[in-house]
C-alpha positions in Angstrom: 10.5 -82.8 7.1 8.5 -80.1 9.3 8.4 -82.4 12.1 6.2 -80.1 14.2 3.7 -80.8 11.0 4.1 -84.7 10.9 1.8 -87.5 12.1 2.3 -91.2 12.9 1.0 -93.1 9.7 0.9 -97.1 9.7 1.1 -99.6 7.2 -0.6 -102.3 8.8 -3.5 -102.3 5.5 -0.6 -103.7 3.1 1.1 -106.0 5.5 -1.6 -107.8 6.5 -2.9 -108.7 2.9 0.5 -109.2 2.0 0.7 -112.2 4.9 -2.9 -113.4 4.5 -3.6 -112.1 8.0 -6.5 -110.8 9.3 -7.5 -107.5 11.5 -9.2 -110.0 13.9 -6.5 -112.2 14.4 -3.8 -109.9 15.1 -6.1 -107.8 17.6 -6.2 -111.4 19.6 -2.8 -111.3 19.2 -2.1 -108.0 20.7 -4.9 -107.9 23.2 -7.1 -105.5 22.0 -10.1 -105.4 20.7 -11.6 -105.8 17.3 -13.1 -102.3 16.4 -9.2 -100.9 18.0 -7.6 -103.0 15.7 -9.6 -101.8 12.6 -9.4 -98.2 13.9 -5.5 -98.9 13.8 -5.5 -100.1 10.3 -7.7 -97.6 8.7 -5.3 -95.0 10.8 -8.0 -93.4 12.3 -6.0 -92.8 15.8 -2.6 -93.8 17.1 -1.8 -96.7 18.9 0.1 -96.3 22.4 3.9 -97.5 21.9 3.4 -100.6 24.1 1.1 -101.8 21.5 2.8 -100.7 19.1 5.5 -103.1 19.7 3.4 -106.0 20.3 2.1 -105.5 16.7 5.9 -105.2 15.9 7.0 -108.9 18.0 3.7 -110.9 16.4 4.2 -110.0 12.8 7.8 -110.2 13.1 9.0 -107.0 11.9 10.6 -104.1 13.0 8.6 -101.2 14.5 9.8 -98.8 11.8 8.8 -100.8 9.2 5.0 -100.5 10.3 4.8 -96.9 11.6 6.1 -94.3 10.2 6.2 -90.5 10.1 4.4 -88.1 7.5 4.3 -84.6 7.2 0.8 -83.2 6.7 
């Protein structure tokens, strides 16, 4: 991979409706808001690692399993 041309990708779409959760709920969660959460989901912009990791502890998963790294 041409790291230099990769970008922080999320799979935070498919795990949600996998676990019946919604975008709303987990932004409670985390403590942020609504349109950040959505933003997040629809990868629009990267999250900051801090909540990164909250997402990680409330769905019970490991970091990597959310995020991950794609070459453009």
């Amino acid at each position: 991979m041409d790291i230099e041309n990769a970008v922080v990708r999320n799979r935070l779409e498919q795990i949600l409706a996998s676990k019946g959760m919604r975008q709303n709920w987990l932004a409670e969660q985390v403590g942020v808001s609504r349109q950040t959460m959505s933003n997040l989901v629809k990868n629009r912009f990267n999250t900051s690692t801090d909540v990164g990791l909250k997402i990680a502890y409330v769905l019970g998963m490991d970091f990597n399993e959310i995020f991950y790294l794609e070459e453009l």
